[in-house]
N, C-alpha and C positions, 0 to 999 in steps of 0.2 A: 296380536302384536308381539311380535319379541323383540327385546331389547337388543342394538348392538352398537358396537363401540368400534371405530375406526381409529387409526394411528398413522401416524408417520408421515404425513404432507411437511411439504419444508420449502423451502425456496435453493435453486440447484440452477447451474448455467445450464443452458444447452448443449447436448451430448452426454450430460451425466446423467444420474443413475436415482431414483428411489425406491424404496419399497413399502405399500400399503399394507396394511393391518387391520381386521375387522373379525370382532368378537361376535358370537352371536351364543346369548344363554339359552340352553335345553341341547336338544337332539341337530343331529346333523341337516341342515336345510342345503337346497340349491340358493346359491347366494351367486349376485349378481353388484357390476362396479357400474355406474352411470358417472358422468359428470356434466357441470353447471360452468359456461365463462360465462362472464358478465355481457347482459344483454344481448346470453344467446337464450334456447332451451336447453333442456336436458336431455344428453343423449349418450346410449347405452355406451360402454367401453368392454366388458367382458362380463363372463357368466361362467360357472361350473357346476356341473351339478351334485347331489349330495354326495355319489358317490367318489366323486372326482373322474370317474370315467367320457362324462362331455363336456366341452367347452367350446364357447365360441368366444369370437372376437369382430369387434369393431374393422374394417377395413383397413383406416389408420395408424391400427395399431398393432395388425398384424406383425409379426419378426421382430417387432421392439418390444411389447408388453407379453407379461406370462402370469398367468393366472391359475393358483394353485394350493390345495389344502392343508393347512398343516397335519402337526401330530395329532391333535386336538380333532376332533372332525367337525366340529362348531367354530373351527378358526380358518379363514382364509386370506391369503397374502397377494398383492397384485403388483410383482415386479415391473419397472419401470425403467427401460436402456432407453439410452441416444434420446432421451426429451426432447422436444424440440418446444420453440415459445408458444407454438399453437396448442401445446396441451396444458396451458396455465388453464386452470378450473376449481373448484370446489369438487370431489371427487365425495361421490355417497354409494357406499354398500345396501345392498337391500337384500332382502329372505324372502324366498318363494319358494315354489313348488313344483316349478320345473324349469330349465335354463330357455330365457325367451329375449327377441331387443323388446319387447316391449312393457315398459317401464309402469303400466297401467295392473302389470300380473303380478307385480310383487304386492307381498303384504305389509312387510316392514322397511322402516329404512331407518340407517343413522342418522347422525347430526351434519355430519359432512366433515375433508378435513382437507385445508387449502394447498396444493399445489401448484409455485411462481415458479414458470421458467421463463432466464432470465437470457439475453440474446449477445 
C-alpha cells in the first residue's frame, strides 16, 4: 500500500477548468484517475505510466482531460477543460504497476476528492 494524497476537487460551472493533484510517497508508480458519480460504478478516467511515456484516456475525455507528471516523479496532475455536468464525481487516484482501465490492478488508492459541475 502507499499512501496518497489527492487535491484540488472544487465545484466550477460547465466549460471551466480544474486541476487534480495526487501525491504518492516513495518512488515513481504508474498512477491512474478513476471516478465515482453517485449511484453509478467506478470508472477509469486516465492513467500514465511511471515513466510518463504512456497514457491512456477515457473516451469521454479524450481532448478535454490531460494527464500528466510533475517535477516530483511521485506527483501527478490530471488537468481538466470544458467540464461538463456529467463529469460531477468523486475522482480517486490509484498506484499500480502498469497503466490499465482496469481498476481491479491498481494496489493503492486515495481518499478521493469531489468534483461539482455545475450547469
Amino acid at each position: 500500500q502507499v499512501p496518497l494524497v489527492e487535491s484540488g476537487g472544487g465545484l466550477v460551472q460547465a466549460g471551466g477548468s480544474l486541476r487534480l493533484s495526487c501525491a504518492a510517497s516513495g518512488r515513481a508508480y504508474t498512477m491512474g484517475w478513476f471516478r465515482q458519480a453517485p449511484g453509478k460504478e467506478r470508472e477509469f478516467v486516465a492513467a500514465i505510466s511511471w515513466s510518463g511515456s504512456t497514457t491512456l484516456y477515457e473516451d469521454s475525455v479524450k481532448g478535454r482531460f490531460t494527464i500528466s507528471r510533475g517535477d516530483a516523479e511521485n506527483t501527478v496532475y490530471l488537468e481538466m477543460n470544458r467540464l461538463k455536468p456529467e463529469d460531477t464525481a468523486f475522482y480517486y487516484c490509484a498506484a499500480g504497476s502498469f497503466p490499465t482501465r482496469d481498476s481491479s490492478l491498481y494496489d493503492s488508492w486515495g481518499q478521493g476528492t469531489q468534483v461539482i459541475v455545475s450547469s
